[in-house]
C-alpha positions as CSV (number, residue, x, y, z in Angstrom):
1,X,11.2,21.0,-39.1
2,X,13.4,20.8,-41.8
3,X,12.5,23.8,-43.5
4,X,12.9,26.4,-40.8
5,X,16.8,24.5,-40.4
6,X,17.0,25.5,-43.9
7,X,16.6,29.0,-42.8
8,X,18.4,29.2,-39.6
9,X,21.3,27.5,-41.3
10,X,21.1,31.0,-43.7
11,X,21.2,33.2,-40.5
12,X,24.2,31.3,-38.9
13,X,26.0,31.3,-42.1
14,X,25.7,35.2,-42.5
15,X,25.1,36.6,-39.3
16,X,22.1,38.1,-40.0
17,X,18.6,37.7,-37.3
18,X,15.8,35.7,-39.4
19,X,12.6,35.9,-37.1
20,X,9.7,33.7,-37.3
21,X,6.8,36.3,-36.7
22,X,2.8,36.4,-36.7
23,X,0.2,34.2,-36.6
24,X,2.8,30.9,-37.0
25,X,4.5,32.0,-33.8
26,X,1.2,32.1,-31.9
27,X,-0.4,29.2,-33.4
28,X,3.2,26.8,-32.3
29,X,2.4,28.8,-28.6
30,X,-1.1,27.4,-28.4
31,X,0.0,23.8,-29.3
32,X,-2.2,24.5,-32.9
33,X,-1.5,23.6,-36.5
34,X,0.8,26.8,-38.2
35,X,-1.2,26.9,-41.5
36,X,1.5,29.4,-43.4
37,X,4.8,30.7,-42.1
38,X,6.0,34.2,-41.9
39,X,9.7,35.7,-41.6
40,X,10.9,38.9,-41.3
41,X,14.3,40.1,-41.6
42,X,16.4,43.0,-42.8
43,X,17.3,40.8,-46.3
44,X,14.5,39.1,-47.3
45,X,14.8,38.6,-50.5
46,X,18.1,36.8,-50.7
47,X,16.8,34.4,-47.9
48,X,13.4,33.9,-49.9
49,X,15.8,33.5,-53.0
50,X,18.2,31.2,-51.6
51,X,15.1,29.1,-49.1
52,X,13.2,28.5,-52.9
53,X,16.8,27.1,-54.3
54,X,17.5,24.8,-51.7
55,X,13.5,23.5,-51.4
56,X,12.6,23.4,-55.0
57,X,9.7,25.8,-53.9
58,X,8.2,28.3,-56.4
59,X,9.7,31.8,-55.6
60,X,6.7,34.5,-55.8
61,X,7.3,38.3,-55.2
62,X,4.0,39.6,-53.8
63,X,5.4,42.9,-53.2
64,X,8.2,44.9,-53.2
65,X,9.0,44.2,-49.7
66,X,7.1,40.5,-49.1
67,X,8.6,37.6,-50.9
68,X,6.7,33.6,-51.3
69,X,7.8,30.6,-51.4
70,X,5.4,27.9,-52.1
71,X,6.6,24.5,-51.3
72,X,4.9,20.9,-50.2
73,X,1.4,23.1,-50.0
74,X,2.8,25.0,-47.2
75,X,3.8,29.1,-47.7
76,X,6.6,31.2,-46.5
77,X,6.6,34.5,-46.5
78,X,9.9,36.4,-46.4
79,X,9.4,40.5,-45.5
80,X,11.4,43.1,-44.6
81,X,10.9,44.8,-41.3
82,X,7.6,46.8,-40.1
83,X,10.1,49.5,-39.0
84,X,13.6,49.8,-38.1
85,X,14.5,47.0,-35.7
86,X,12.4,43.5,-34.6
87,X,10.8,45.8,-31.9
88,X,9.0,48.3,-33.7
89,X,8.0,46.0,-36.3
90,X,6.0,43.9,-33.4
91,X,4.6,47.0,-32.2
92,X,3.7,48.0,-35.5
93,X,1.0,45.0,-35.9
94,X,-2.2,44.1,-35.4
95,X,-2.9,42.7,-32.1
96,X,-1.0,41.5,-29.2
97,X,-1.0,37.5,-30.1
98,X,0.2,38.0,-32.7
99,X,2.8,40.7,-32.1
100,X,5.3,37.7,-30.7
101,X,8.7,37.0,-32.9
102,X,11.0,34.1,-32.2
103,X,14.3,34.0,-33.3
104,X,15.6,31.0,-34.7
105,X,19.1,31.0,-34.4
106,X,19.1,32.3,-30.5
107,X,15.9,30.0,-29.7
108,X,14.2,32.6,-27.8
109,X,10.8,34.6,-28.1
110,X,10.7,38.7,-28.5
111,X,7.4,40.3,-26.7
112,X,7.3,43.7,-26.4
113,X,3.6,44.1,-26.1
114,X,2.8,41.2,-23.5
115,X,1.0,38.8,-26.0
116,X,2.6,35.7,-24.7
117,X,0.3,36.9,-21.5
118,X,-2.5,37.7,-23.7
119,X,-2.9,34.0,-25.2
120,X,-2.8,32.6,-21.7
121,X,-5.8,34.8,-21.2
122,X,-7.5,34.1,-24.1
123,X,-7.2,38.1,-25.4
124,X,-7.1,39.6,-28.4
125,X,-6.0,43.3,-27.1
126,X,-4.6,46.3,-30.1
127,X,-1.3,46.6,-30.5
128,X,-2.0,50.3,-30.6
129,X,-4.4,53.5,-31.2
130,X,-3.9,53.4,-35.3
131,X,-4.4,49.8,-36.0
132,X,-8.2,50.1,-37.5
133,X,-7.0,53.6,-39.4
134,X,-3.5,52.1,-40.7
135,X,-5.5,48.7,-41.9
136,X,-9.8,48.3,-40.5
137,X,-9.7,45.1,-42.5
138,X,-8.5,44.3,-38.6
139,X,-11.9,44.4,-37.0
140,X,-13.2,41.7,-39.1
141,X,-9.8,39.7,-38.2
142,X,-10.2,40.2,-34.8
143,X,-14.0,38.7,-35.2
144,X,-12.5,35.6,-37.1
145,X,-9.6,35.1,-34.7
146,X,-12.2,35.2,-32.0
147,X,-14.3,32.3,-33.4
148,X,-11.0,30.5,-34.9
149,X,-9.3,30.3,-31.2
150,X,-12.2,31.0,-28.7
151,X,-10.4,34.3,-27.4
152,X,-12.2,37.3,-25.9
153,X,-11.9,40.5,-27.6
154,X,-10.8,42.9,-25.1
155,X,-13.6,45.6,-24.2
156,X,-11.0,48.6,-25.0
157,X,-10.3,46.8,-28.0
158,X,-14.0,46.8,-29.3
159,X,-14.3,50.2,-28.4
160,X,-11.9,51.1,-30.5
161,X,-13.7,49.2,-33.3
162,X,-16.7,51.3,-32.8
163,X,-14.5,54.5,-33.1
164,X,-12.8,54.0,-35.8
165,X,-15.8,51.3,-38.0
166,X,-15.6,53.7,-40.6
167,X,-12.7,53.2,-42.1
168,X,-14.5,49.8,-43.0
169,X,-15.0,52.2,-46.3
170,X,-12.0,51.9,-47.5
171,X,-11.1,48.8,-47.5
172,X,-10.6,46.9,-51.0
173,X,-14.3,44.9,-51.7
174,X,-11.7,41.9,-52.9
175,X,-10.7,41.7,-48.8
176,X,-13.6,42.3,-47.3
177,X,-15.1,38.8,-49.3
178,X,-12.2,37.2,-48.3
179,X,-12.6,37.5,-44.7
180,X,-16.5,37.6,-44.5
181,X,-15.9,34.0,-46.4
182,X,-13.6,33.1,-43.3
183,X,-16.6,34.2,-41.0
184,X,-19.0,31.8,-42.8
185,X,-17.3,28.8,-42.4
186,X,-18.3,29.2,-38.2
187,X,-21.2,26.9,-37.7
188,X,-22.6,29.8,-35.9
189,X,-21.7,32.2,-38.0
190,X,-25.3,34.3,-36.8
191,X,-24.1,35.3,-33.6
192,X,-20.8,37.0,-35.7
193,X,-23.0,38.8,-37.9
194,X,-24.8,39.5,-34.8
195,X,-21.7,40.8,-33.3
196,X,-20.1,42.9,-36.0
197,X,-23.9,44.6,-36.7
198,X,-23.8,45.8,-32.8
199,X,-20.5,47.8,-33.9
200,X,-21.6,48.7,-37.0
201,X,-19.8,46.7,-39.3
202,X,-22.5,45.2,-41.4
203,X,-24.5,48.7,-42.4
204,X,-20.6,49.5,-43.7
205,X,-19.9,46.5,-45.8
206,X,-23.7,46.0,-46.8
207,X,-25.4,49.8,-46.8
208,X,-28.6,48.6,-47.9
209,X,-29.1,46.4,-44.2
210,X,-29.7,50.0,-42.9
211,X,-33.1,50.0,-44.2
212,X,-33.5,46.8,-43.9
213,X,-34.1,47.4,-40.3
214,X,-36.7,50.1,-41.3
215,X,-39.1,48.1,-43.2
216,X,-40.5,44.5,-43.3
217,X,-43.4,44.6,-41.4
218,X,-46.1,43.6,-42.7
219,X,-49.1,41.2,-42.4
220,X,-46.8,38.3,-42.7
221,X,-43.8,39.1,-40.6
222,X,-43.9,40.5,-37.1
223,X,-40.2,42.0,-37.2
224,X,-38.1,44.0,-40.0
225,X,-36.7,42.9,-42.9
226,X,-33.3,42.8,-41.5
227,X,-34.1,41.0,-38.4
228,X,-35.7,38.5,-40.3
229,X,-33.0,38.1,-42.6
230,X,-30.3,37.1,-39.8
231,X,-33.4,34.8,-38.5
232,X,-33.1,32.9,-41.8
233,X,-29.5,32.3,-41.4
234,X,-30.0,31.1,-38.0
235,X,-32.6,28.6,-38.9
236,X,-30.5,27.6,-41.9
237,X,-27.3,27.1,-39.6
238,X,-29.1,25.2,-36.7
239,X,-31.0,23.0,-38.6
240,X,-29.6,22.4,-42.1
241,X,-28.4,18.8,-41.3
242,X,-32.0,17.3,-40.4
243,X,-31.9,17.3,-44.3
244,X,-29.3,14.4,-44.3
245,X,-31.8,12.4,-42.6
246,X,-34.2,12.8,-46.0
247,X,-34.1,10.4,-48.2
248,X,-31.5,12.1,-50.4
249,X,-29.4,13.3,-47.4
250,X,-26.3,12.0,-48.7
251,X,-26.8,13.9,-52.2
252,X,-27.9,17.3,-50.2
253,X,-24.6,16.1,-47.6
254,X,-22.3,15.9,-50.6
255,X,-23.7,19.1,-52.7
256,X,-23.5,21.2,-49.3
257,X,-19.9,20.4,-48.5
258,X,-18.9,21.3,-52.7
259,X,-16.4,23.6,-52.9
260,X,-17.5,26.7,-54.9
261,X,-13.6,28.9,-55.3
262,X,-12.3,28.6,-51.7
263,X,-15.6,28.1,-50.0
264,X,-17.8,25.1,-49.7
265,X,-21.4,25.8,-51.2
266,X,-23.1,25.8,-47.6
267,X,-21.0,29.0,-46.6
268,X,-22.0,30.5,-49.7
269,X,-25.7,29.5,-49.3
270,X,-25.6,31.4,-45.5
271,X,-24.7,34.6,-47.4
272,X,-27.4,34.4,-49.7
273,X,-30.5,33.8,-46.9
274,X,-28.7,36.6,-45.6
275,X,-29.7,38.3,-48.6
276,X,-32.3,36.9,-49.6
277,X,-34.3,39.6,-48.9
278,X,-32.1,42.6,-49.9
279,X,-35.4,43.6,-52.7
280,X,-37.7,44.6,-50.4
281,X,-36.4,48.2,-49.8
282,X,-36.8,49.3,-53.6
283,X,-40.0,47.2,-53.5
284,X,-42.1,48.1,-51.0
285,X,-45.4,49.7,-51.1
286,X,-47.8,51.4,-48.7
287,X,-50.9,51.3,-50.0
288,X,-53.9,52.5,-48.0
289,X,-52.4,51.1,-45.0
290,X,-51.4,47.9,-46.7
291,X,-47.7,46.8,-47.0
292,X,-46.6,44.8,-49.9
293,X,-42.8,44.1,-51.4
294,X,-44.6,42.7,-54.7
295,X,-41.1,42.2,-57.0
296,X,-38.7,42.3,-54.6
297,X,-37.2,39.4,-56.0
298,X,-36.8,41.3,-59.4
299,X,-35.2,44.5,-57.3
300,X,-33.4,42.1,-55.5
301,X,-31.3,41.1,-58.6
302,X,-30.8,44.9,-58.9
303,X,-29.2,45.5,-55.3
304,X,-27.1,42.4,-55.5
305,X,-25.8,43.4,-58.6
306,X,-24.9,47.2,-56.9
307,X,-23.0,45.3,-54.1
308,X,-21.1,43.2,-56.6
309,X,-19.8,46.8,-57.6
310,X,-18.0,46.9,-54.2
311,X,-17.5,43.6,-53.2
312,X,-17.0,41.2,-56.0
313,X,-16.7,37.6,-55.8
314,X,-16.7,34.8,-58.6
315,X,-19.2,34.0,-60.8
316,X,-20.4,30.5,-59.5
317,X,-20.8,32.4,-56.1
318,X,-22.7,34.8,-57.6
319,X,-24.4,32.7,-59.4
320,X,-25.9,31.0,-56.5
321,X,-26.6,34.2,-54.5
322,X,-29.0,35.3,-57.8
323,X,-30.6,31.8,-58.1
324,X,-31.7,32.4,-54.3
325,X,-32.9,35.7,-54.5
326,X,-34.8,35.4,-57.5
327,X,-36.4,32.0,-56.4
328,X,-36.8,32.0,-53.1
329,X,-40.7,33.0,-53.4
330,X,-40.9,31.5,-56.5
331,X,-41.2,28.1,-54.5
332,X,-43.8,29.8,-51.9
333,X,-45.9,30.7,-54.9
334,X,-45.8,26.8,-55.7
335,X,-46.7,26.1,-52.2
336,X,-50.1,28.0,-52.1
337,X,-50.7,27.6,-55.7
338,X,-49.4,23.7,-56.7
339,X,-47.0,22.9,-58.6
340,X,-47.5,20.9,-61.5
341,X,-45.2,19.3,-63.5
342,X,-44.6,22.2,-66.0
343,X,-43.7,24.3,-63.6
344,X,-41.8,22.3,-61.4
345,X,-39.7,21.1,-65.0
346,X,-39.5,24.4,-65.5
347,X,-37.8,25.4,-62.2
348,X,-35.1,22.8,-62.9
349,X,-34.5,24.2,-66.1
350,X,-34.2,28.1,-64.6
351,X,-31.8,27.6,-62.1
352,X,-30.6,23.8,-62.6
353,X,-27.4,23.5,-60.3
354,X,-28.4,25.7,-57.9
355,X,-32.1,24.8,-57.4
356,X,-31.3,22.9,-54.2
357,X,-30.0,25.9,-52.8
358,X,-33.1,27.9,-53.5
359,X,-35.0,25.0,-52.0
360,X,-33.1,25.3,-48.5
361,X,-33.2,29.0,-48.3
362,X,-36.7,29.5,-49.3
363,X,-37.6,26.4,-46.8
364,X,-35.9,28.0,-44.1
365,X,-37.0,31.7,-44.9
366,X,-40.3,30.6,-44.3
367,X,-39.6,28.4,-41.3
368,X,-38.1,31.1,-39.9
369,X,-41.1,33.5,-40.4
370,X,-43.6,31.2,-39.3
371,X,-41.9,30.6,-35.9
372,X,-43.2,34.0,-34.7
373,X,-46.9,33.6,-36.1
374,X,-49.4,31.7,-35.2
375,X,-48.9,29.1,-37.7
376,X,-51.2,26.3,-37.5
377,X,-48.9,23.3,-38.6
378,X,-47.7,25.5,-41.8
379,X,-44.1,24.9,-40.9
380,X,-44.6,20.9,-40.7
381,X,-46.7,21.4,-44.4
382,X,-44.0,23.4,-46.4
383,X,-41.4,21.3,-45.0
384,X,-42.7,17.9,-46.4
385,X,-43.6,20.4,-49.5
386,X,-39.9,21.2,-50.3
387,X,-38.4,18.0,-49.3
388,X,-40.9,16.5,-52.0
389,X,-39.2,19.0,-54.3
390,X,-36.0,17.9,-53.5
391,X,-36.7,14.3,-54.0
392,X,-38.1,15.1,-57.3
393,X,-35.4,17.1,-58.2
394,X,-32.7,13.9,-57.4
395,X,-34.7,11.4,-58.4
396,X,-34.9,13.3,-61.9
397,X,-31.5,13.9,-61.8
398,X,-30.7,10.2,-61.4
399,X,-32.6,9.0,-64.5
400,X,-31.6,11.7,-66.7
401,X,-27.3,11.1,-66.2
402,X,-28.2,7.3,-66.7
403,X,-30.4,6.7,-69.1
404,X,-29.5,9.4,-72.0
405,X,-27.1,11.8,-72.6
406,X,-26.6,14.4,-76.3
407,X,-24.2,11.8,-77.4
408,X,-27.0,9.2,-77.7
409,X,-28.9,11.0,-79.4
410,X,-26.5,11.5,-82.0
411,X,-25.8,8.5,-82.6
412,X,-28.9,7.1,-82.5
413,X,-30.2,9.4,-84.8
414,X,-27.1,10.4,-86.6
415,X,-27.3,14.1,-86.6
416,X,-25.8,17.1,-84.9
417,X,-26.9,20.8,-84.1
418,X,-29.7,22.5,-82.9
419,X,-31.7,19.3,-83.0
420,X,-29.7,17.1,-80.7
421,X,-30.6,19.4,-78.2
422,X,-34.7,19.7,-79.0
423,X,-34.7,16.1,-78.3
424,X,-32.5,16.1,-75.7
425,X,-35.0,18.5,-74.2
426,X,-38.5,16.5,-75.3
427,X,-36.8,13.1,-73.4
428,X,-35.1,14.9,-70.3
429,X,-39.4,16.4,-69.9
430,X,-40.6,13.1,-70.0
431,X,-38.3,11.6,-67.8
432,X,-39.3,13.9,-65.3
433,X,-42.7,13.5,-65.7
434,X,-41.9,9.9,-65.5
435,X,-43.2,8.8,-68.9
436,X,-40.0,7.3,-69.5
437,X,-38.5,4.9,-67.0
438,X,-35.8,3.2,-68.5
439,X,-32.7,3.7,-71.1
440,X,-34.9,1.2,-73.2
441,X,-37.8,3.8,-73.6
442,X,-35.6,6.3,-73.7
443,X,-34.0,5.3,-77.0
444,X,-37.3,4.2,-78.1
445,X,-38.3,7.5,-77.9
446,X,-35.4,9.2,-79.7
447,X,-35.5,6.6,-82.7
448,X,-39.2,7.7,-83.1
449,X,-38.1,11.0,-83.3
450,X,-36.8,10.5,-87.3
């Protein structure tokens, strides 16, 4: 590669030791593809400084020790060492695999820890006692590394997690998202959930999931309202994609795979059935022996908006995590009580975008109750229910962007303001109601509208 000549040519030329460290060095051990580039060396900022020159990359300083170059979409990181010397640096990282430096001018590998032996194990194995106080970010790294390379976490490893989960606390909100994000894109991203709630993990980052698991028992749910909570993600992960086989399977194949920030739309859409439910602890009543969560979609809001306090993420994400808590019953309420075509118009109009994504949750929320009751075909009914929704919804959408749009009605009418938009309105309703069919009666409508 004719980049890392670029920086061995540096170390030849001035006798100084550039090593290629971290996760690059591992993924070029395991034959995978090295998604960013780190170096360390004693003078790291004249080799970032003179790498950016001769690569037309974009020099960043990201620190006062860690220096980027951005170049082709690739990224090189230039920091100084972890220590004094190449050795202690390695030993000062996170875990074994990725405690391996090569050096680029002698073409040989430094392990000091036994990782190269690790990776032919499959291991992920601390580099040491401190690594969860010095940065517990680690844990969930070691969780995503797991399901990114199919490695074992070794057992001294994960009890030294459980010792030290607390320092989970600490941990900037900003990184936390970051990695949880990294989590979600697993297509069994459950069984990680499942895995960092066994060493306390979850009730760290998410405080409210400890009682969760105290209530949510009620006449309609046979376990807690945690348990069913990971149950929803499940059902959502196993068996989102029989809703490509619906009739607008391409549109829900194409919305799901959006990217909302760095994460497509589905990964965002497992975090919020995983909270979908987050209401109920504010929300629940015992009265006279009967359990209700009346509201908990209201409350709901309320917690979400308390964990956005700690761990914020961007508005569109949030965004969607609302729509889902607020409206995931809202649909169930259509189910038992019909849904006409005021209220479905007026759904549309509540949480537009993201109503697909209240559809899917709430569908598989109540899928995922109903599999431990004794249902009587309910699961079979509410799924034809929302899949009729979500044909409405696209078939709506389809006749609204082609037959009239708030220039039209402009310049058919030739006005502007507040108005534009009432008739906007009055057509978009009677397209969904199917009164209008065409872009004919469409602007038949608006000229009688003078």
């Amino acid at each position: 590669m004719m980049y890392l000549d670029i920086i061995k040519q540096y170390s030849r030329q001035n006798n100084i030791p550039i090593y290629l460290v971290g996760g690059a060095v591992r993924d070029i051990l395991i034959n995978r593809e090295v998604q960013d580039y780190d170096f360390t060396t004693s003078c790291y900022m004249e080799v970032a400084e003179y790498f950016s020159k001769n690569t037309n990359g974009k020099l960043i300083k990201l620190h006062d020790d860690v220096y980027r170059v951005v170049v082709d979409g690739m990224v090189f990181d230039f920091s100084n060492f972890k220590g004094e010397n190449i050795k202690k640096d390695l030993k000062n990282r996170d875990f074994t695999i990725n405690a391996i430096a090569y050096d680029l001018v002698k073409e040989e590998y430094i392990d000091v820890l036994g990782g190269i032996e690790d990776i032919k194990k499959k291991i992920i194995r601390h580099t040491s006692e401190n690594i969860i106080k010095d940065d517990a970010l680690r844990i969930l790294r070691a969780y995503r590394l797991k399901g990114e390379l199919g490695f074992n976490i070794d057992d001294e490893t994960i009890e030294l997690f459980n010792r030290d989960v607390e320092y989970i606390e600490v941990i900037k909100g900003e990184r936390i998202v970051d990695e949880l994000f990294k989590i979600l894109k697993f297509k069994n991203s459950y069984d990680y959930i499942q895995m960092l709630d066994d060493i306390g993990v979850i009730e760290k980052i998410f405080p409210i999931m400890k009682e969760m698991k105290r209530i949510g028992k009620c006449k309609y749910h046979l376990v807690d309202a945690y348990t069913h909570s990971t149950l929803t993600l499940k059902f959502l992960e196993d068996r989102y994609q029989e809703l490509y086989d619906t009739k607008w399977g391409y549109k829900i194949k194409e919305y799901l795979e959006e990217n909302i920030g760095t994460s497509k739309r589905l990964e965002v859409l497992k975090l919020a059935a995983f909270l979908h439910d987050i209401g109920k602890v504010k929300a629940f009543k015992d009265i006279d022996g009967k359990i209700t969560f009346k509201g908990h979609d209201v409350t709901g809001i309320d917690e979400f908006n308390s964990i956005l306090k700690r761990l914020p993420m961007s508005n569109s994400k949030a965004a969607l995590i609302k729509s889902v808590i607020k409206g995931h019953m809202r649909i169930l309420g259509l189910f038992k009580q019909g849904a006409s075509d005021k209220a479905l118009y007026k759904l549309i109009k509540d949480f537009g975008i993201n109503l697909p994504s209240v559809l899917i949750v709430s569908l598989y929320d109540v899928l995922a109750t109903r599999s431990l009751l004794d249902e009587n075909g309910e699961s079979d009914k509410y799924f034809e229910f929302v899949i009729g929704l979500i044909d409405r919804y696209y078939d709506y959408m389809q006749k609204k962007d082609s037959f009239i749009s708030g220039e039209d009605v402009c310049s058919i009418l030739n006005i502007e303001g507040p108005r534009v938009g009432e008739i906007l309105e009055r057509t978009n309703e009677l397209i969904f109601r199917n009164k209008i069919n065409s872009r004919e009666e469409a602007i038949e409508f608006i000229k009688s509208n003078k």
